[in-house]
C-alpha positions in Angstrom: -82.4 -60.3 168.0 -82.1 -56.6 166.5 -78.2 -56.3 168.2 -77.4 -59.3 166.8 -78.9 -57.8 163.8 -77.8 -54.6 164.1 -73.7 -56.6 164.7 -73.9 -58.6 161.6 -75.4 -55.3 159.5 -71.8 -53.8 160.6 -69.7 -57.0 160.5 -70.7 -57.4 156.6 -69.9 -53.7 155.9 -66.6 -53.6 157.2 -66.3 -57.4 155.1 -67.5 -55.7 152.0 -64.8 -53.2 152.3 -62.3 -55.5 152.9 -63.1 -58.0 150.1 -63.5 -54.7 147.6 -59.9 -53.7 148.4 -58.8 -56.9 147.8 -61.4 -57.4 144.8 -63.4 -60.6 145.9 -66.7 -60.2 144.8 -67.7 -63.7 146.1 -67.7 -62.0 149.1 -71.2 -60.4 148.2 -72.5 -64.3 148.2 -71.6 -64.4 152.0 -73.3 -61.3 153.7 -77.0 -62.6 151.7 -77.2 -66.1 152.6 -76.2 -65.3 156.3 -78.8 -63.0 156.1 -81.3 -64.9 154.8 -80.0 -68.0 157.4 -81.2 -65.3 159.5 -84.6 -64.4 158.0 -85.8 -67.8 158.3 -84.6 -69.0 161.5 -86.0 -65.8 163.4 -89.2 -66.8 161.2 -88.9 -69.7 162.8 -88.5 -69.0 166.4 -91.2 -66.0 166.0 -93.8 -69.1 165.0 -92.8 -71.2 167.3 -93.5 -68.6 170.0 -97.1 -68.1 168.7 -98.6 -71.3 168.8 -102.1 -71.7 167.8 -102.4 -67.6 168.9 -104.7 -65.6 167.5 -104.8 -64.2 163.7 -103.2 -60.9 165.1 -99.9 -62.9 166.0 -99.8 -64.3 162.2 -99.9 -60.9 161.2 -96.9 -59.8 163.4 -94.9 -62.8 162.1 -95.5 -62.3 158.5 -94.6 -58.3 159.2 -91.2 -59.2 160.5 -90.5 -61.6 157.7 -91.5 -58.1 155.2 -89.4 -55.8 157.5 -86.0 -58.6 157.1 -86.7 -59.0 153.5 -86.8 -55.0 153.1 -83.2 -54.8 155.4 -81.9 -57.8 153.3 -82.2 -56.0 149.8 -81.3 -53.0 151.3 -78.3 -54.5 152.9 -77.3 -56.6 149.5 -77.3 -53.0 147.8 -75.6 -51.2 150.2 -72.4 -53.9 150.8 -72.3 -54.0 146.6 -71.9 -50.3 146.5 -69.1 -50.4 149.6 -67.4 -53.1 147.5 -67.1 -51.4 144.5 -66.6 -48.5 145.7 -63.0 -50.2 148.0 -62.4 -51.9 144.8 -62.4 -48.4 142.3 -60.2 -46.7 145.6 -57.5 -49.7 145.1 -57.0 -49.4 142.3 -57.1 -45.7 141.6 -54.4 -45.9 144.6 -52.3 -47.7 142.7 -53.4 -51.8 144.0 
């Protein structure tokens, strides 16, 4: 799960770039619901791996859910900040 992760971290970087230089900031709407899509349904795959396991388990789910919500804002932040900052380049270069 953490290279697919890890691919789709990259894949919405490069996309932010992209829709700054051509000044789409829809594009911001795309990179957070894909990545909450992918919050929920590794939530959901997680649980369904534990079962009726022990408390500990519960805690281990509930910690990756934290540690995606944590990548997700910081994600959301970091792909605004590449968009703006492809958008301010175009048009400084003349776009």
């Amino acid at each position: 799960m953490r290279e697919l992760e890890r691919f789709l971290a990259g894949a919405f970087l490069v996309g932010s770039a992209i829709g700054g230089w051509f000044h789409q900031p829809g594009w911001l709407l795309v990179p957070a619901t894909a990545s909450l899509t992918f919050l929920l349904v590794e939530d959901r795959a997680v649980r369904l791996r534990i079962g009726a396991a022990a408390w500990a388990s519960e805690g281990y789910a509930r910690f990756l859910v934290g540690t995606n919500l944590s990548l997700l804002l910081r994600n959301a932040i970091l792909n605004a900040s590449i968009l703006a900052i492809a958008s301010a380049l175009h048009s400084v270069l003349g776009g």
